[in-house]
RODO-2510 file (C-alpha; in nm, 4 decimals, decimal comma):
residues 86
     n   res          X          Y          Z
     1     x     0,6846     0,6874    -1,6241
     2     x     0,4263     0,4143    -1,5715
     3     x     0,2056     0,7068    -1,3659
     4     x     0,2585     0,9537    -1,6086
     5     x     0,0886     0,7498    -1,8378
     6     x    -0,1928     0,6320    -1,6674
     7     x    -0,2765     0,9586    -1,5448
     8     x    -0,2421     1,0540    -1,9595
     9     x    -0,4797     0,8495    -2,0307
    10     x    -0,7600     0,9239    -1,7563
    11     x    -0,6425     0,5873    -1,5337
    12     x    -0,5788     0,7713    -1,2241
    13     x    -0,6471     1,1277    -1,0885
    14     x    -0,2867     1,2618    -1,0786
    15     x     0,0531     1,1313    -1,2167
    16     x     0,1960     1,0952    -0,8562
    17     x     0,3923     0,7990    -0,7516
    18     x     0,4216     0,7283    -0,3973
    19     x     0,7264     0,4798    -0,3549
    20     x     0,7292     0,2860    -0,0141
    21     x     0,9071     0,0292     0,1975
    22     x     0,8596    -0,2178     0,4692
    23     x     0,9436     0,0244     0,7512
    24     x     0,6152     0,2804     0,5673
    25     x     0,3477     0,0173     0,6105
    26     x     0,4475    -0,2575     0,8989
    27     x     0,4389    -0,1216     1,2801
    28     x     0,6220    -0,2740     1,5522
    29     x     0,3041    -0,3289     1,8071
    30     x    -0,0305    -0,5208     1,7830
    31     x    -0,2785    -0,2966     1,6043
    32     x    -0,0768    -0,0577     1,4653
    33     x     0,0184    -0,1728     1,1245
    34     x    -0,3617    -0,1580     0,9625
    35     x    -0,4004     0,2139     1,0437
    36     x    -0,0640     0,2826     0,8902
    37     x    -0,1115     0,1088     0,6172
    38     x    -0,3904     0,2392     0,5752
    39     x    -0,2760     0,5934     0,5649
    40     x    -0,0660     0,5055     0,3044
    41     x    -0,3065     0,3430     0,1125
    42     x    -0,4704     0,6772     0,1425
    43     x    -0,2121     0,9421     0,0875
    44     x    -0,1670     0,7601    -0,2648
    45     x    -0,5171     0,7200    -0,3347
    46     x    -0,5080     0,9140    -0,6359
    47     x    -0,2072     0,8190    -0,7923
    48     x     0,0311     0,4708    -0,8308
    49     x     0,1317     0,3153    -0,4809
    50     x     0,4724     0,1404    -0,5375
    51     x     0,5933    -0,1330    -0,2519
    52     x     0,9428    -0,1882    -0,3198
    53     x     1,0642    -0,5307    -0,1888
    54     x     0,7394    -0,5797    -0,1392
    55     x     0,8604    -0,9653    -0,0672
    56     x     0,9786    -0,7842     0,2308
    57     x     0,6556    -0,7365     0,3833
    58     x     0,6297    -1,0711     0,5544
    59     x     0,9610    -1,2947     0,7093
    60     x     0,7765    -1,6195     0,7344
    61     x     1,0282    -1,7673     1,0192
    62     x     0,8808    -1,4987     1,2836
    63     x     0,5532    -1,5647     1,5062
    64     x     0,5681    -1,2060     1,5735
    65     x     0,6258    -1,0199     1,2793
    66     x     0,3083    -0,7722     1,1525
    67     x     0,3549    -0,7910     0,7666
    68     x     0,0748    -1,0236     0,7126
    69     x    -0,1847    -0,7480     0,7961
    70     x    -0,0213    -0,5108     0,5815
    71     x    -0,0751    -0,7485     0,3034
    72     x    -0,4259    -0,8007     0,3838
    73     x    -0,4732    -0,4112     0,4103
    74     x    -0,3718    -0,3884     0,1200
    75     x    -0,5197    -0,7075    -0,0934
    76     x    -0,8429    -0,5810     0,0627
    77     x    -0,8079    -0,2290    -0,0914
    78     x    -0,7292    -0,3457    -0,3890
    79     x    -1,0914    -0,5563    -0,3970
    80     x    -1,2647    -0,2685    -0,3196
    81     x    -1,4740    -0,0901    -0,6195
    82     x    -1,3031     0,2046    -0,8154
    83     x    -1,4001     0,5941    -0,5518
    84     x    -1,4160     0,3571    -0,2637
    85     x    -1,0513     0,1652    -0,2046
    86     x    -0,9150     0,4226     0,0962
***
């Protein structure tokens, strides 16, 4: 609902929601999480990007765990100016 609107009233390009999950934006190896984050970030560029569970994105008791970067990825989209976020 909350796309349909925004893309009613000229917020975003399309009305599409792209719903995602821990498992769509954090990779298992070193240096794979930013690009596929990034391509997410990207395939719902002109629509409403919803992390469910996003709380899920980091478990704080692991030295090894790649959420952190997919939180970055994603902060730092979110900073960048309106046409230029990926």
């Amino acid at each position: 609902i909350m796309a349909r609107l925004l893309h009613r009233i000229g917020v975003i390009a399309t009305p599409e929601l792209k719903e995602v999950q821990r498992p769509d934006l954090v990779a298992e190896h070193v240096g794979q999480t930013g690009p596929k984050t990034q391509a997410v970030l990207e395939s719902a560029k002109s629509g409403v990007l919803f992390i469910d569970e996003a709380y899920r994105l980091t478990v704080p008791e692991s030295k090894n765990d790649f959420g952190r970067e997919a939180i970055e990825t994603v902060m730092a989209a979110m900073n960048e100016t309106p046409g230029k976020a990926p």
